[in-house]
N, C-alpha and C positions, 0 to 999 in steps of 0.2 A: 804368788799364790798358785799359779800353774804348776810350781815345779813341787808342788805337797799333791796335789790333785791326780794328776798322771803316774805318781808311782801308786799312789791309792785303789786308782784305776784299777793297773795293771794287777796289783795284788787280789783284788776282789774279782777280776777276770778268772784268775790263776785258780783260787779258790774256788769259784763257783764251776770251773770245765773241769777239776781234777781230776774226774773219774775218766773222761776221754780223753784225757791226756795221756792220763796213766795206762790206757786201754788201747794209746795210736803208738803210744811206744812199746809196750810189748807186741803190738804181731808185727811194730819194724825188726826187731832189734833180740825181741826174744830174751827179754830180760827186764824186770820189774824196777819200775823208777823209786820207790820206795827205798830200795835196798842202796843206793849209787846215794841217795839222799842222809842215808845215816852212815854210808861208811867216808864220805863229806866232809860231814858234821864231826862226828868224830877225828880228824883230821884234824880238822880247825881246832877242834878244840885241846889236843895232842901236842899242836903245834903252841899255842896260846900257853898253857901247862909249862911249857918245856922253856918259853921264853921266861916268864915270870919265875922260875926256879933257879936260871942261870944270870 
């Protein structure tokens, strides 16, 4: 039961700090977490496409 709880956790964490997250990584880093998240996603799913076609 623990181990459904803790990513649950963690996800509603994630969700709920999003904006300062997003806000402690651009003035590290200087570059918007958003963008690193869909070019990702994209990936994964490029890759995923590429397997199921060959």
């Amino acid at each position: 039961m623990l181990k459904f709880i803790i990513p649950a956790l963690i996800v509603f964490l994630i969700v709920l700090f999003w904006e300062k997250i997003n806000e402690y990584i651009e003035t590290q880093f200087n570059i918007k977490i958003n963008y690193i998240i869909l070019i990702v996603f994209l990936i994964v799913l490029g890759i995923i496409f590429a397997l199921l076609y060959f």
